[in-house]
N, C-alpha and C positions, 0 to 999 in steps of 0.2 A: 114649490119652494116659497117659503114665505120673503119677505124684502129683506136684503142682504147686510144692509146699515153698517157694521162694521168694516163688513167683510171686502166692499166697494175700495177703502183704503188701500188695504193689502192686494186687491185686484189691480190699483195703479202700480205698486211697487213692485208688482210681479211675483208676492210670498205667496200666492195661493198652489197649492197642491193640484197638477192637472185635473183630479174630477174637481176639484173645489171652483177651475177656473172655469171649465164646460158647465155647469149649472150657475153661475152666473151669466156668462154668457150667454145662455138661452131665457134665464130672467131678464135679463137687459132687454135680449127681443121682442117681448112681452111686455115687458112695465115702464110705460114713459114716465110715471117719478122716477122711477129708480135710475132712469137714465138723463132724466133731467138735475137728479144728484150728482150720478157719476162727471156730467158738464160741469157742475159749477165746483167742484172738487178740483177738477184739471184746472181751471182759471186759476183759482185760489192757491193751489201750488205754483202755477206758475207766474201769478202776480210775488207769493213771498222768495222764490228763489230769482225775480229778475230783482232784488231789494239790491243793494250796492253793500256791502259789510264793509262798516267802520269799524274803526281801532279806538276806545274812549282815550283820551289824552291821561297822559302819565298827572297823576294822583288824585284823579279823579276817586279810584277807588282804589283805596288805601288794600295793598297787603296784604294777606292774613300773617299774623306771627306764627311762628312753627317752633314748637318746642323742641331743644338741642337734639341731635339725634344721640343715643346713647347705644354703642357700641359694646355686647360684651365680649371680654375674651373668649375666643377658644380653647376647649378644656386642652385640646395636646400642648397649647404655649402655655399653661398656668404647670401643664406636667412638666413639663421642658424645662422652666424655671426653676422648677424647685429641683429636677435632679442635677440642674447646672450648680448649684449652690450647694448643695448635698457633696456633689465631688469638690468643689472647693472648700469646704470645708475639712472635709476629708484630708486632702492632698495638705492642706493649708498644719494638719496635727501630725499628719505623717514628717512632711517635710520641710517643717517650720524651723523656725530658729528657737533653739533647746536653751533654756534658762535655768538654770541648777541654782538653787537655792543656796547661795555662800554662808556659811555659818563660821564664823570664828571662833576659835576653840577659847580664847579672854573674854570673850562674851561670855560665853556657857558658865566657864566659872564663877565670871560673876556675878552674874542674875541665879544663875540656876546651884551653885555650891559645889559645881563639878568641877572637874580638876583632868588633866589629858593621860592618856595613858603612854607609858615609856615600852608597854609592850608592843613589841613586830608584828605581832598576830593582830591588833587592832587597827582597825581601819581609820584616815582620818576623819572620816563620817561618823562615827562610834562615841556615844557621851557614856561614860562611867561614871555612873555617881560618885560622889565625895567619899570617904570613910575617915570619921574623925579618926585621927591617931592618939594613943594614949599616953598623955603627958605635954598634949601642946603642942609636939612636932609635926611637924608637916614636910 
């Protein structure tokens, strides 16, 4: 096996695969560099994890700004919506309050030249046009 170099790391952490760990193993028994690496590797870790972890003082390092989070609807609440509106609307022409159009029958005559009719049969909804009479009367 040729010298291990990377593989010495992942031997400290324990990620090597059992033959991966047996063939170094039996290189270490063999090559005092390699085991003179493997030494100052374990130092070196273990001088960085005896280091004390500090906290840097608040604002030291500014923030990052984070752009607004944007939320979109769920499609069933934008359906929801609208068939909420849809029935009210609905319900709003069904059972709304009914405005009849008032039409005065002195209006009609006099904008429009119509005149009411004396017949039973015609409704008061009903404009009959004018018919001049002959001779002026009316």
């Amino acid at each position: 096996m040729s010298h291990p170099g990377e593989l010495l790391s992942a031997f400290l952490d324990g990620e090597l695969s059992p033959a991966e760990h047996r063939k170094v193993m039996r290189h270490l028994a063999a090559c005092e560099a390699c085991t003179t690496e493997l030494a100052d590797l374990q130092r070196a870790r273990a001088a960085v994890r005896s280091l004390i972890v500090l906290e840097p003082p608040p604002g030291l390092v500014p923030a990052p700004e984070r752009p607004p989070i944007r939320r979109r609807v769920p499609v069933w609440v934008a359906a929801a919506a609208a068939a909420v509106l849809a029935l009210f609307i609905g319900v709003s022409a069904i059972a709304g309050p009914r405005t009849a159009l008032e039409v005065r029958l002195d209006e009609i005559s006099t904008q429009y030249g119509a005149r009411t009719s004396l017949d039973p049969n015609v409704t008061p909804g009903q404009v009959i046009p004018a018919i001049p009479s002959i001779g002026g009367a009316e």
